[in-house]
C-alpha positions as CSV (number, residue, x, y, z in Angstrom):
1,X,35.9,328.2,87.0
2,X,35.1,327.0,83.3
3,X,35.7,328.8,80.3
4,X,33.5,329.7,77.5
5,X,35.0,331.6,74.4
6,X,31.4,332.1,73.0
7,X,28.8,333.9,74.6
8,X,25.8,332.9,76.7
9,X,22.3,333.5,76.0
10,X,20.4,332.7,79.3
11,X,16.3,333.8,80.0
12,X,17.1,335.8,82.9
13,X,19.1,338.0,85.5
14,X,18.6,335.1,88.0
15,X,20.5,332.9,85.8
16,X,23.1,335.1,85.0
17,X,23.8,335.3,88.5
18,X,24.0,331.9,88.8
19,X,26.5,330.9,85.9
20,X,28.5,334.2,86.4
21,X,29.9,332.0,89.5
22,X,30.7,329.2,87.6
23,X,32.0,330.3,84.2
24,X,34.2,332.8,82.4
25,X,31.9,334.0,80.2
26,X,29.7,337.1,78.8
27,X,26.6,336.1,80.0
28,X,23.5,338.0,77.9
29,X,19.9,337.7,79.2
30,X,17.1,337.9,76.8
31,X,14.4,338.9,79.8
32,X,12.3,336.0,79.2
33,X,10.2,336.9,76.1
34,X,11.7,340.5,75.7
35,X,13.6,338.8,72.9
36,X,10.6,338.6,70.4
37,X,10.5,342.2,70.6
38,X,14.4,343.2,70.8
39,X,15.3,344.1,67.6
40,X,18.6,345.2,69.0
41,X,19.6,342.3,70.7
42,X,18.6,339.8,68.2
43,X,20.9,342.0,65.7
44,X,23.8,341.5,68.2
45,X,23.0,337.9,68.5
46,X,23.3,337.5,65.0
47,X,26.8,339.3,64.5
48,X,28.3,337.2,67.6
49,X,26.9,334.0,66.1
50,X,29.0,335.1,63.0
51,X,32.0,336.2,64.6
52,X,32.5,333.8,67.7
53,X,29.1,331.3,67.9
54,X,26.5,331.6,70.9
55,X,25.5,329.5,73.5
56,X,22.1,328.8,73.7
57,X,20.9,327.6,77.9
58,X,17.8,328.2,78.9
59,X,14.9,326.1,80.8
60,X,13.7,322.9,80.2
61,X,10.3,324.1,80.7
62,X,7.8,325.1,77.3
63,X,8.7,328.8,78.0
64,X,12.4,327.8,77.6
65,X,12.2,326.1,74.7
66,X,10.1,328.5,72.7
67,X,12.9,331.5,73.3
68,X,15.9,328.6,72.5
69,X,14.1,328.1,69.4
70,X,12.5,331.7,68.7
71,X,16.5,332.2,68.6
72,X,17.8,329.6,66.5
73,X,15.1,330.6,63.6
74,X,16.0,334.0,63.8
75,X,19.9,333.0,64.0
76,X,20.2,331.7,60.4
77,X,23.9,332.5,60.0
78,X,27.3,331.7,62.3
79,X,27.9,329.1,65.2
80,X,24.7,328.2,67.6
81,X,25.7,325.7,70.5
82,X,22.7,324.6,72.8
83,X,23.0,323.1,76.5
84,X,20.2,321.4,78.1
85,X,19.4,321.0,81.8
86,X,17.7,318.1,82.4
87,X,14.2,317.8,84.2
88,X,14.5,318.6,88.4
89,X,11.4,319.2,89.9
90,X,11.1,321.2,92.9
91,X,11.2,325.5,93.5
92,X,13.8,328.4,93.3
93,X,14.3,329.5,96.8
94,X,13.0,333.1,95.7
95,X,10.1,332.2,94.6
96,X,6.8,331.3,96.9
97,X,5.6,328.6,94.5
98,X,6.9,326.2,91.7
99,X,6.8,327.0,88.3
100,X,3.6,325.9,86.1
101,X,5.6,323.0,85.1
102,X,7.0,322.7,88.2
103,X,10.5,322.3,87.0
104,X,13.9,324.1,88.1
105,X,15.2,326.6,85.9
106,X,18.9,327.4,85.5
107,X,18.9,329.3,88.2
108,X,17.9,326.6,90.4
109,X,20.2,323.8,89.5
110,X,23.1,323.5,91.4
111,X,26.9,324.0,90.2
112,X,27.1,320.3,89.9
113,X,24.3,319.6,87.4
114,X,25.3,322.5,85.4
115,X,28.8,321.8,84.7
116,X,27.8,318.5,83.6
117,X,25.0,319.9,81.1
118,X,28.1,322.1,80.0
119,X,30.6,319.3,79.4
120,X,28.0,317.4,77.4
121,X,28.1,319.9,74.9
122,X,31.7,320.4,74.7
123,X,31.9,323.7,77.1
124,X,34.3,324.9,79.3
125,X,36.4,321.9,79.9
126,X,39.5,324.3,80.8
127,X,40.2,326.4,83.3
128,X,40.1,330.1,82.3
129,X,43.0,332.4,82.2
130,X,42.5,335.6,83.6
131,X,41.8,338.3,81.0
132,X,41.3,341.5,81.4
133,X,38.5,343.7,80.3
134,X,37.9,346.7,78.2
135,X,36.5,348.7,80.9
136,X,33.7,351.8,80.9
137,X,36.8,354.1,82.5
138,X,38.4,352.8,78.9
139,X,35.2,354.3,77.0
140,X,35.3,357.6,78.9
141,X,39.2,357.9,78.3
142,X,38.8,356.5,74.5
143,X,35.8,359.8,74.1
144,X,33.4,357.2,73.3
145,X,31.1,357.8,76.4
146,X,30.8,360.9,78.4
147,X,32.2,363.4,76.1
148,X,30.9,365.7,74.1
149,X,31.2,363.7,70.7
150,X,31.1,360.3,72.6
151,X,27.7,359.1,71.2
152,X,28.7,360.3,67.0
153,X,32.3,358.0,68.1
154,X,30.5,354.9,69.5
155,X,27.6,355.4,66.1
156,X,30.9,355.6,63.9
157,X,32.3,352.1,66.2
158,X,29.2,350.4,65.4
159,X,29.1,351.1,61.9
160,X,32.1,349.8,61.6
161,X,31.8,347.0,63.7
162,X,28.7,346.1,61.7
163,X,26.9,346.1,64.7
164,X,23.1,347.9,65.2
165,X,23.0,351.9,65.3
166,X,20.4,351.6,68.3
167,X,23.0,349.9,70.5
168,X,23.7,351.7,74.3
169,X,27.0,352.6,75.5
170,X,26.6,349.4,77.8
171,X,25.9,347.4,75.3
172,X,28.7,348.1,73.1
173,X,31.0,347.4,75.8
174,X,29.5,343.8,76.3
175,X,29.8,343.1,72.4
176,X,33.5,344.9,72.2
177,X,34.8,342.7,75.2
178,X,32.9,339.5,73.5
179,X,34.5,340.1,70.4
180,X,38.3,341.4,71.7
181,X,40.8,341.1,73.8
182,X,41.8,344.5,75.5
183,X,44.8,344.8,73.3
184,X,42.9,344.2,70.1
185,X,40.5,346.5,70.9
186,X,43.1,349.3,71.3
187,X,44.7,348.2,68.2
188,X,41.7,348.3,66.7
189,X,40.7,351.8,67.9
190,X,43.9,353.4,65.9
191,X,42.9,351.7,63.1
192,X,39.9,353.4,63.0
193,X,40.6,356.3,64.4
194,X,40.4,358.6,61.0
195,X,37.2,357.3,60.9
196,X,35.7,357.8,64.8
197,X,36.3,361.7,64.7
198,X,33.4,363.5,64.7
């Protein structure tokens, strides 16, 4: 499996799928479109461009290139690495008919052409270590989900963090294990423990 310290913005759950197989990696789907009108998500973007630099891989079709570069004018700041897929013509095996361009998307390609589009740009040419998550059991057990104060501890987190106030529990968890190791994270969490209690 590769490795990829930053994260990856792909179009789609489809493709997520498919690279969650192949790379070590927080994969983050902007649901085709849905990213013009995520304010939330293109907050979040931002901050990890700053702290760690995003990936940018999505189709090679008109629709793909409009979201890659909907994202890189909205990403002024921080680190923005973009992979390209190169034109293959056919269809997904989900779907009854070829796209309008009639070009495979990422979820389409297989491991081979991918890991080469990766390489190209300089990704994931180690093998990944394991490392281990901050978990949602961690959340519950930290009181910053399913408690009675949880969601005033994860607003005081985020506030901190510098991330968006709107954020869900589930997406705090994405960002925290983006940004930190498990044992940062902890360490972290004393730190700023005067300032989490409600």
């Amino acid at each position: 499996m590769l490795r990829c310290d930053m994260p990856i913005i792909v179009e789609g759950k489809y493709d997520q799928i498919t690279l969650a197989g192949l790379v070590d990696a927080t994969i983050i789907p902007t649901r085709g479109f849905g990213i013009f009108k995520n304010r939330e998500l293109l907050e979040m973007l931002r901050a990890l461009a700053r702290k760690t630099g995003i990936v940018i891989l999505t189709d090679s079709d008109a629709a793909g290139f409009q979201i890659r570069n909907y994202i890189r004018s909205a990403v002024r700041d921080g680190k923005i690495v973009n992979v390209y897929i190169p034109d293959v013509y056919g269809k997904e095996r989900r779907k009854a008919a070829p796209s309008k361009e009639g070009k495979l998307g990422v979820e389409g390609l297989s491991r081979e052409i991918l890991e080469e589009a990766f390489r190209r740009a300089g990704i994931g040419t180690e093998e990944a270590p394991p490392r281990e998550p901050v978990t949602k059991s961690d959340f519950f057990l930290c009181g910053l989900s399913g408690g009675e104060n949880a969601a005033a501890r994860r607003a005081a987190l985020q506030k901190a963090l510098g991330f968006p106030e709107r954020m869900s529990a589930n997406a705090l968890l994405g960002a925290v294990n983006v940004l930190y190791s498990r044992e940062e994270f902890f360490a972290l969490l004393d730190q700023l423990s005067p300032t989490l209690k409600p």
